[in-house]
Structure formats: structure tokens, C-alpha cells
C-alpha positions in Angstrom: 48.8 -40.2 -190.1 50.8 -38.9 -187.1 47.3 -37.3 -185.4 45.9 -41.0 -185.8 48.6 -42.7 -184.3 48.3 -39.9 -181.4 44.8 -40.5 -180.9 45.7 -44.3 -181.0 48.0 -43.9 -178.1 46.0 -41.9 -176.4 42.7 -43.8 -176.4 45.0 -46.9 -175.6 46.1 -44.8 -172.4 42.9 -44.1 -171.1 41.3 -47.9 -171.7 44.1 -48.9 -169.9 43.5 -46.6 -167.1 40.3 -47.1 -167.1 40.4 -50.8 -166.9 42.8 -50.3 -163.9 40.8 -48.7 -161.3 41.0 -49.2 -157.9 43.0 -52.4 -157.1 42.5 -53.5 -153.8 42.7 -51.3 -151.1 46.0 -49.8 -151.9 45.4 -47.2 -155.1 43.1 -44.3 -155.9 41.6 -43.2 -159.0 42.5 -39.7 -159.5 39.0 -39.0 -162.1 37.2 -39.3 -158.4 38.2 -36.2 -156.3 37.0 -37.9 -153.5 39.7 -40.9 -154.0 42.5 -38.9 -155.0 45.4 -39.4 -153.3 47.1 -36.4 -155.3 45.4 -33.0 -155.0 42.8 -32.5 -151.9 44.3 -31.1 -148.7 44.9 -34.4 -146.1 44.3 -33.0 -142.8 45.8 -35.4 -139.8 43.2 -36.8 -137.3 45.2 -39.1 -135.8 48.7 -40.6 -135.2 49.7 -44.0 -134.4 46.4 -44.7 -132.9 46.2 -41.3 -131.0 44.3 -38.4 -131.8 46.2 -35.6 -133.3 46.4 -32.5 -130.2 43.1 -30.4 -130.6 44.1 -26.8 -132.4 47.4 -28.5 -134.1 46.7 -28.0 -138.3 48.9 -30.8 -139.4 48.6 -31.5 -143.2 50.2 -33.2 -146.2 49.3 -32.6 -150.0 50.6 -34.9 -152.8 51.5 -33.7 -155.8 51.4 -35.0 -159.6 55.5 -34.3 -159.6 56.0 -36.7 -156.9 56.4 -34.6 -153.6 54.6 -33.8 -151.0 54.3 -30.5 -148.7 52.4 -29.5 -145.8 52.7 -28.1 -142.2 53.9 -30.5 -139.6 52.1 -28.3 -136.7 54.6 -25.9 -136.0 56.9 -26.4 -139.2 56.3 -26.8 -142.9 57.7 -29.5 -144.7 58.2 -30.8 -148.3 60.4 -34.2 -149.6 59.5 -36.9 -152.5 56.2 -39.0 -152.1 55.9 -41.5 -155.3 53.0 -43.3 -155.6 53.7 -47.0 -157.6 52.1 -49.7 -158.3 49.9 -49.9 -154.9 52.5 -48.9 -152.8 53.8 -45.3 -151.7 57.9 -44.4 -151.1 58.4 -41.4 -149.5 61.5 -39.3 -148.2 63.7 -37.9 -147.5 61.4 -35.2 -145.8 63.0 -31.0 -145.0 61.1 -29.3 -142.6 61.3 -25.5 -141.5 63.2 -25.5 -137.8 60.9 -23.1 -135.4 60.8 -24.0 -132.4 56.8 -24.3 -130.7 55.8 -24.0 -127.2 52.5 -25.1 -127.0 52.8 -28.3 -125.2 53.0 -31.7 -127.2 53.2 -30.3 -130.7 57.1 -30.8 -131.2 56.8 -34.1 -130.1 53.8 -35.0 -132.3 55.9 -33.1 -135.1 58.8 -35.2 -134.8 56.5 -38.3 -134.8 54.5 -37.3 -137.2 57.4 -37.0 -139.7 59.5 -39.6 -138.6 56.0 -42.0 -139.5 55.3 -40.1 -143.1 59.0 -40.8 -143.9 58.5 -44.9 -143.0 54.9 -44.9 -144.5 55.2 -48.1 -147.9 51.4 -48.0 -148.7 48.4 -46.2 -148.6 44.3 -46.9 -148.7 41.8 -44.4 -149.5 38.1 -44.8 -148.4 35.8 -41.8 -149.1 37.6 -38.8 -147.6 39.6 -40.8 -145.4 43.6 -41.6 -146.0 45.2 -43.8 -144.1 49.4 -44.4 -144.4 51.5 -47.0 -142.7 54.7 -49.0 -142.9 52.3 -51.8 -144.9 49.3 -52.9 -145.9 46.1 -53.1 -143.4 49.1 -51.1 -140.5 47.8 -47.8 -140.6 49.9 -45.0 -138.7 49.2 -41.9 -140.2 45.0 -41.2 -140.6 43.9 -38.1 -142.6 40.6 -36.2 -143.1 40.2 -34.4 -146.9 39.7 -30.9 -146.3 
């Protein structure tokens, strides 16, 4: 009796995530690698509008426990990043504290973590992830490695 009310629950759990899919713009379905928020390697491609500096490896990966990691440019980082109910909280964010010469890469650091920390939602299209302070204000544009 036990297994059957396991199985139960359990085919009741995937109906149910099944029937949710993608909802707007806002979630991804983790079956699909190539919607997954959690898992793939996000590679920056451009902040606030601007293209990340050529040579700068600037990354974020999301995590099933609710965090995220990655290198800023010059520093890693790591700090909470819960996905919910279409929307995204993240923060606070700890970073390594090297200090990089090459020109522009501190600055786009510091703005690069100062917008993951402020990014409330998230879209997903193809290999593309996009973050920002709300829905359709994207910020933060990623490439899956």
C-alpha cells in the first residue's frame, strides 16, 4: 500500500509539472536543456545594453540548491539565486577581491554584480537568458555555453 501511494504522489507530481510548462515568458522547463535556467553555463554577452569587453569570460550557473556561482571577469563569485513562481530573487552575492588591470573589467565587474544582485525575473528563449529588475527590462543578457 505504501509503494502505491508513492507512485500516486509521484505521478501526481509530474502531471502537475507537466501541465505547468512554460508560463509566459518568465519560467523554464528544466526537461529541455536548452530552456534550463539551472544547469548550462550562462556566458555574459552584454550588460545594460552594452556589449560585454571582448576577452572578459563573465559567467553565472544556477544551481538546483538555490545559488548561483560563476566568474565576474576578474573575480569568482557565489550567493542565493531562487527561482519562484516566474520571478527570480537573488543575493546577497561574495565575490573573490583580486584586483585586475586590464582596462574596463573592474568596472564592468562591479556593474555586472551590482545588476545580478537587483535582477526580479528572468526569460529564457533558446540559448538566450536574459535578467532584469522586471519583466520585459532586461539588464543582464547571457549566451549558453
Amino acid at each position: 500500500m505504501r509503494h502505491v501511494l508513492r507512485f500516486a504522489a509521484l505521478a501526481a507530481a509530474v502531471v502537475t509539472s507537466a501541465a505547468c510548462g512554460r508560463t509566459g515568458d518568465l519560467t523554464s522547463d528544466r526537461t529541455d536543456p536548452a530552456t534550463a535556467l539551472v544547469g548550462p553555463t550562462w556566458r555574459l554577452a552584454s550588460l545594460d545594453g552594452r556589449a560585454a569587453l571582448p576577452g572578459s569570460r563573465v559567467t553565472a550557473v544556477f544551481a538546483e540548491d538555490g545559488r548561483v556561482a560563476g566568474s565576474a571577469g576578474c573575480n569568482a563569485y557565489t550567493g542565493r539565486a531562487n527561482p519562484s513562481a516566474g520571478r527570480l530573487e537573488v543575493g546577497p552575492l561574495a565575490s573573490t577581491r583580486m584586483f585586475c588591470d586590464v582596462d574596463g573589467v573592474m568596472t564592468q565587474e562591479a556593474a555586472y554584480l551590482g545588476l545580478l544582485e537587483k535582477a526580479t525575473a528572468y526569460r529564457i528563449a533558446g540559448a538566450r537568458l536574459e535578467l532584469g529588475p522586471a519583466t520585459g527590462a532586461a539588464t543582464l543578457v547571457f549566451t549558453m555555453e
